[in-house]
N, C-alpha and C positions, 0 to 999 in steps of 0.2 A: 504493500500500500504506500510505502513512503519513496519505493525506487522512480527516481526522476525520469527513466526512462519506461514507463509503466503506464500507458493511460487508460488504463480500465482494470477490472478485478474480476474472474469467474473463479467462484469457488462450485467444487466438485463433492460432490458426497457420497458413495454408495454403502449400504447399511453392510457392516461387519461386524464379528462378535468384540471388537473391542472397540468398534463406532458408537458411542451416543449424540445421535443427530439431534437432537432436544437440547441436549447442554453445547454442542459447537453450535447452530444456531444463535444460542445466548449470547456464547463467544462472538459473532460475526456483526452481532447489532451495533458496535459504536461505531465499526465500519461502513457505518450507511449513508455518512454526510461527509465522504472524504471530499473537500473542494476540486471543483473538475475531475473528478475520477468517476466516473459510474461503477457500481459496483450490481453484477449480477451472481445469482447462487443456480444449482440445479442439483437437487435433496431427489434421488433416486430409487425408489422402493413401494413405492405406493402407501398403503395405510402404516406401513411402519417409520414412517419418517413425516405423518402428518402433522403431529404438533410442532416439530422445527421449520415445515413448511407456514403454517401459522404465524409463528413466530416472526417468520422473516417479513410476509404478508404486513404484518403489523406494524415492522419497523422498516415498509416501504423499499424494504429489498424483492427485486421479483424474483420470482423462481418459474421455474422449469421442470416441467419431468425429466428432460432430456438435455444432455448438455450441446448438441447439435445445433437444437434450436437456440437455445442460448449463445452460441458463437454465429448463428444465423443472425441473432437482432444484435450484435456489435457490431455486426459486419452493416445492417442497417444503419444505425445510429452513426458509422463515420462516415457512410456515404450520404448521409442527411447531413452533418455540421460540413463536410467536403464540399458538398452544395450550397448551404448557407455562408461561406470563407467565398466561393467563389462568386457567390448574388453581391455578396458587400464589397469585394475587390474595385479599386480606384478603378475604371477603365482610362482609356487614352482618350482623348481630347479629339472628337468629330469632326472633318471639315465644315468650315465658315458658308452660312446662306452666301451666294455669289463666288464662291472658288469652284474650280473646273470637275470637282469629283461630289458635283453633289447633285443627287437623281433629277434628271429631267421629267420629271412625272408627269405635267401636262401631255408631254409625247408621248409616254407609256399609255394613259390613259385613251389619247387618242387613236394608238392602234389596236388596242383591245375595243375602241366602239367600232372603229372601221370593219373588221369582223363581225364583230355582232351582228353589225346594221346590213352586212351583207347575208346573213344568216347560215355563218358559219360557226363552227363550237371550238374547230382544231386551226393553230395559229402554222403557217405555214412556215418550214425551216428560216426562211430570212426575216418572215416580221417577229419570229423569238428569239431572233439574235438584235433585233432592232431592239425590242421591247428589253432585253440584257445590257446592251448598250447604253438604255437611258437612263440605267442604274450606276456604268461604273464597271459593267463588269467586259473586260476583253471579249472580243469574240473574233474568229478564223473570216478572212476576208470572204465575202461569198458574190457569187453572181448566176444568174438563173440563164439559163440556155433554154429557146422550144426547142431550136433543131440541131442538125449534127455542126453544120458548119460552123454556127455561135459557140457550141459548147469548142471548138476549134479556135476561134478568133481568139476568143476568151482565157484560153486555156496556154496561147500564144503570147499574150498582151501580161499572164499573169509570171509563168512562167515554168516552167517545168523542175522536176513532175509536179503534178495537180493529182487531185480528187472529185470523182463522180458521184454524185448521192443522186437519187429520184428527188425531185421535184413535183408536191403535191399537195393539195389541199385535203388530202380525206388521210391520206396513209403516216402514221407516226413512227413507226417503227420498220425502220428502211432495211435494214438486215435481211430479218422475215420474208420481203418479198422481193430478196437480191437484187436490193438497190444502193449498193454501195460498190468503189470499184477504185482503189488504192496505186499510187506509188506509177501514176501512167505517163512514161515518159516522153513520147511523138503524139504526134497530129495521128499517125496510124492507131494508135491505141486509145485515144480519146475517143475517135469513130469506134471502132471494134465496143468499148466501155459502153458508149451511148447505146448502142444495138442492143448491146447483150442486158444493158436496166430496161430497156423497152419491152424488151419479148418479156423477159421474166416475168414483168410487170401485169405485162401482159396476160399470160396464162395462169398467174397467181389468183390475180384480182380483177383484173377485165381492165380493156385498153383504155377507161374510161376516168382509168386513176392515173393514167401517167400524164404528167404536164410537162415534161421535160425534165431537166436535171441542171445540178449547182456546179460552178465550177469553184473549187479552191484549192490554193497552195497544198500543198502535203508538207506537212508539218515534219521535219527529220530532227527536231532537238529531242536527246533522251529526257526521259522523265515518267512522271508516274500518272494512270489514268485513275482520275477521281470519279465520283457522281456527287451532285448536290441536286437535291429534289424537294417537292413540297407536294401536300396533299392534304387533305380535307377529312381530317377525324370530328365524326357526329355530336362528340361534346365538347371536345377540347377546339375545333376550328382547325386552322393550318398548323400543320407540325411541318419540319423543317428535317430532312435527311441529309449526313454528309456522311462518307463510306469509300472504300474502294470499288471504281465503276471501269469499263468497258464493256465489252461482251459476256466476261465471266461473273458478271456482277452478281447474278441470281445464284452461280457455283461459291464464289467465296462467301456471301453474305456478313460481308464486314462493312457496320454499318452500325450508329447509332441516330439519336431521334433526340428534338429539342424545340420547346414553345417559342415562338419567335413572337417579337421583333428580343432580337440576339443585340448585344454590346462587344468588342472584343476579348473579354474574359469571357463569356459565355460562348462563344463562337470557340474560343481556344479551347473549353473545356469538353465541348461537343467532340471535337477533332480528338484531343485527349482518350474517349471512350474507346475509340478503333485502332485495329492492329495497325492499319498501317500508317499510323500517326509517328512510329517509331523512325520506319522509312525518309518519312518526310523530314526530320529531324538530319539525315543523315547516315548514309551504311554504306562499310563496305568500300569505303575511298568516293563515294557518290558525295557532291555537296550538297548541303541542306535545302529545302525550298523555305522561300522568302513566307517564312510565317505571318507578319507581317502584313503581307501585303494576301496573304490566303484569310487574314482572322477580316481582316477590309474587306474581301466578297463577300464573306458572308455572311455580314454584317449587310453589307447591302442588298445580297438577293432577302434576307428577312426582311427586312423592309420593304422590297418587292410585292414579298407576298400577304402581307398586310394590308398594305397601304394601294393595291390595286385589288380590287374586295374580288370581280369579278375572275380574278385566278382561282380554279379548280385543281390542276394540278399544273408540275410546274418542273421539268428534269434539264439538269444539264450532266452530257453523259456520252462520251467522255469529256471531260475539264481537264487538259492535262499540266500539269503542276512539274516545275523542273527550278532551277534555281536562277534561269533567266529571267523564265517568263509561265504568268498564268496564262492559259485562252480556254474557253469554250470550243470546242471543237465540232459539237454537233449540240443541240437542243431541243423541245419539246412543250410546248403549251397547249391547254388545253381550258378553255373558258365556261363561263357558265350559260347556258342557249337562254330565248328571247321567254319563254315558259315560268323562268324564274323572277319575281321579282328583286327588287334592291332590299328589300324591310326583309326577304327571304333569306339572304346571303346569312350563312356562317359570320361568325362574331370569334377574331382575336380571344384564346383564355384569357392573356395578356394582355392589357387593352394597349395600342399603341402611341407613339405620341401627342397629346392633343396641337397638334402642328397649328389649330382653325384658331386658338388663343395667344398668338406670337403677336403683336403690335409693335409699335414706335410711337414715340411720346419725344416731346419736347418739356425740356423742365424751364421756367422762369428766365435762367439767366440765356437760354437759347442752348445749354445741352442737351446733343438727342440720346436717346437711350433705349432700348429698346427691353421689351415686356412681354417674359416668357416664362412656359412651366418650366419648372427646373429639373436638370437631367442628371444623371450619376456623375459626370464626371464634373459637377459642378464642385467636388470636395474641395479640392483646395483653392479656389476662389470664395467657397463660402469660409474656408478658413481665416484667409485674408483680410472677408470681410466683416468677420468678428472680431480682429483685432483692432479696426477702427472706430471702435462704439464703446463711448465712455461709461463707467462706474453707473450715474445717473441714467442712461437709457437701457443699458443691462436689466436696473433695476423696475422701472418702469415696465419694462416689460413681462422679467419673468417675477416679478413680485418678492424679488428677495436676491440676495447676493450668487453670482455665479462665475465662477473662478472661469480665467479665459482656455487657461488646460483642461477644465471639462468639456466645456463648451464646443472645443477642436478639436477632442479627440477623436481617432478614426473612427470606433465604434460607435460613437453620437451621431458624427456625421452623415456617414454610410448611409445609415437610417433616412435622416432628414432627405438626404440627397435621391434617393433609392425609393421613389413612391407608388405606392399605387392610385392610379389613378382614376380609377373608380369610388375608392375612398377617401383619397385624399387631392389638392389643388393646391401645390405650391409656386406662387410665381416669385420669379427672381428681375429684379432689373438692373439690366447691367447696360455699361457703356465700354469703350475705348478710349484708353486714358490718351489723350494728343502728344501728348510728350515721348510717349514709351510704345505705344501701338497695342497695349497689353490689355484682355479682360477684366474690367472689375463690376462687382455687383455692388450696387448703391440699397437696395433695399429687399427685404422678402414679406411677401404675403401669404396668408396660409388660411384653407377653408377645410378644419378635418368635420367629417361627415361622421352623424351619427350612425352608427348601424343600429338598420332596423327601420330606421323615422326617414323623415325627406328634411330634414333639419343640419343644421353645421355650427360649427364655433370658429372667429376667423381670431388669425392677430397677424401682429403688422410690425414691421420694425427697419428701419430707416438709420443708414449712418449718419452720422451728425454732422459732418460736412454739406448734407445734402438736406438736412429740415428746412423746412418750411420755403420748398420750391416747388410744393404742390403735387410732389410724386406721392408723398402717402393717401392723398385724397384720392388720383388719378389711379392708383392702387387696390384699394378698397372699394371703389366705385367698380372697375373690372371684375373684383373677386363678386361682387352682386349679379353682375350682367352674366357673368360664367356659370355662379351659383342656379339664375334663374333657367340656361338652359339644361344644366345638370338636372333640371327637376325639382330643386330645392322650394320648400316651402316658406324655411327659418331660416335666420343666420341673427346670432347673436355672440357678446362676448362682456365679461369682466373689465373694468377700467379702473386704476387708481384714481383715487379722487385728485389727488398733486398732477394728475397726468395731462393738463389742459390741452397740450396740441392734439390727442390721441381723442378727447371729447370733442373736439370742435372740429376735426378731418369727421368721425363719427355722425356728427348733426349733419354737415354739409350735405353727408351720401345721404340720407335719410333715416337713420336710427333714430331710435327713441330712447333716451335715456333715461333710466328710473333707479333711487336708490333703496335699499332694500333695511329694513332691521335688523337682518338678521347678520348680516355680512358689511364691514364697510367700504370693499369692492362699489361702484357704479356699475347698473348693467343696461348694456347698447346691446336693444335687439330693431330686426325689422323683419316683416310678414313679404310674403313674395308670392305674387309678383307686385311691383310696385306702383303707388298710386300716381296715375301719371296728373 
């Protein structure tokens, strides 16, 4: 119990003639509240070991008949805090609204309706590499051929060797019906290629599926064939697959599952669960693939598949990953048809970011700033910006003295920073400091939701360089107009009676303020929606 390298305890017991499980039991009970250690028993024998099983019961040790099961739930229990160590992990720092890597979604969007509105359900190989594109994510040059000669011109202009895939609207899985044709070095073999996806095609599925074929580069850099995929589980909404893919993909079945929208810790930790995560690390004199820039796609295709509702499923496969370069190599989309409404679509577990609450404000002196929910890797800016808030607004706010080391600590923050956003509305506003180019957050507002009720309790807090330039007003006004489409009915909070700027931001939104007898707190509430 006291060895530092020990983090748990399974005591074992089976009844022997010199075992008293009744009196070791006794023995075991101060060991019940070792700090961070869990301690599990497994009392083995059935009715002869029932009063020490008792016993333990009582002093909150669990037991086990079986000591199996027992190193079954420790093996739970680290893969649960392994999880939770990995949820709270700082992530890296997103690119900037307006820099080159951040989703074109209006595009996405509009090639998924251009489909639709044509009344088709399957995205054709180049508008899912279109539609990957507008995320960020690489993809293998392509261009479409009807006939022999283009796939020729094409195939001349690109350059040798190329690759032949079928070209079509109805068929996804180009393999199957010998629509793929590798490593074709002359004009004679691009002809011969094109022929022989045509017939195939042909007497697979009927000439009615072939629309021609792609032309692209043939990719000769070594490296390793991925899959990253998405699909539509009936409670959970879109899960997110990453694995080892090519052709053998359904033979190796190396592959784990994860709720998206993903951060770069959760993306790495995805990758983490598969064998050949090991690979990709580096083997064997191979150099490593740019982690990096792999935990970056797919961070981006989760967002993809979120934030474009009408994705059903969603493959890229193979992605081949080497230490120069990611690309897509082939892809797959698959939409939702015109039968489905929008109110019908699958719902994120996760809810994603509420992007439709991002504003820009101007403060008094003509600072712009802009006003957003706050994201994970807001930690160490929210760190920073606890260190510029004096003794008096600390105390103002949280009603009593708060050391600025607690306040910063990872595990406080984590939290704060790390919301859900179902239950909770935290916005952050921040500017760019002129001088240094660097983020800072001037203020945080916070609306946590009652569970159970359509009610919330906000608070508000403002560095003191920045009072009384009308951001807290501009603030709290927001967290109402958010509250009301959240559904909220109430929103109310506690105010120091000393706290006059926080009463009078309060009046201006429209609270009502009332002092109680019982508490000498002031309390700001207001009923919703508001009276215009």
């Amino acid at each position: 119990a006291k060895d530092p390298n020990a983090d748990g305890l399974l005591v074992v017991l089976t009844p022997q003639d010199m075992t008293d499980p009744t009196m070791t039991a006794e023995q075991l009970k101060p060991y019940s509240r070792i700090p961070g250690k869990p301690v599990l028993a497994s009392w083995m024998g059935g009715a002869q070991v029932a009063a020490g099983k008792d016993i333990l019961s009582r002093s909150q040790i669990p037991t086990f008949d079986y000591c199996d099961t027992a190193a079954r739930i420790f093996s739970y229990m680290w893969r649960y805090s392994y999880n939770l160590r990995g949820l709270y992990e700082t992530p890296s720092l997103p690119p900037e609204e307006g820099d080159g890597d951040v989703p074109d979604r209006a595009k996405a969007a509009q090639i998924i309706e251009q489909v639709r509105s044509s009344g088709r359900t399957i995205l054709t190989e180049v508008e899912s590499k279109e539609l990957l594109a507008a995320y960020g994510i690489p993809t293998v040059p392509t261009r479409v051929a009807k006939t022999v000669e283009e796939a020729v011109d094409y195939a001349e202009s690109i350059g040798y060797p190329v690759v032949l895939k079928i070209f079509s609207e109805t068929i996804t899985h180009k393999t199957d019906v010998g629509g793929v044709r590798l490593n074709l070095r002359d004009a004679d073999a691009v002809r011969a290629a094109f022929q022989a996806i045509q017939q195939s095609v042909t007497e697979r599925v009927g000439a009615e599926h072939f629309g021609g074929v792609t032309v692209q580069p043939m990719i000769k850099i070594e490296g390793y064939e991925l899959i990253i995929g998405s699909s539509i589980d009936e409670q959970l909404g879109p899960v997110v697959l990453f694995g080892t893919g090519g052709q053998l993909v359904e033979v190796f079945k190396d592959r784990a599952l994860a709720l998206p929208p993903l951060n770069d810790t959760l993306a790495r930790r995805l990758m983490e669960q598969t064998s050949i995560y090991k690979a990709l690390k580096g083997v064997r004199g191979r150099k490593p693939v740019d982690q990096t820039a792999l935990e970056q796609l797919l961070v981006n295709f989760s967002h993809l598949v979120v934030e474009q509702r009408w994705i059903k499923e969603c493959d890229i496969n193979p992605l081949l990953a080497s230490s120069e370069q990611l690309v897509a190599l082939d892809a797959r989309v698959v939409v939702y048809g015109p039968d489905v409404k929008e109110q019908e679509l699958p719902r994120p577990a996760i809810r994603p970011y509420p992007r439709e609450y991002v504003s820009e404000w101007k403060l008094k002196d003509g600072t712009t700033v802009t006003i957003r929910p706050i994201m994970p890797h807001d930690e160490p800016l929210m760190a920073k910006f606890h260190q510029t808030l004096s003794e008096r607004t600390v105390q103002l706010r949280y009603f009593h003295p708060f050391k600025l080391s607690e306040r910063i600590a990872h595990e406080r923050l984590a939290r704060v920073c790390f919301v859900d956003y179902d239950r909770q509305l935290v916005l952050v506003a921040e500017r760019k400091d002129p001088q240094t180019g660097e983020r800072e957050i001037l203020g945080v507002g916070r609306l946590n939701k009652v569970p159970g009720t359509t009610h919330a309790e906000f608070a508000l807090l403002i560095t003191d360089k920045f009072q009384r330039q009308g951001l807290g007003t501009r603030m709290l006004d927001l967290l109402v107009q958010y509250g009301e489409r959240e559904g909220l009915t109430h929103i109310s909070a506690d105010i120091l009676p000393e706290n006059i700027g926080m009463r009078r931001v309060a009046e201006k939104v429209g609270f009502q303020l009332r002092r109680s007898l019982d508490a000498p707190e002031i309390r700001a509430s207001i009923d919703l929606p508001r009276k215009t």
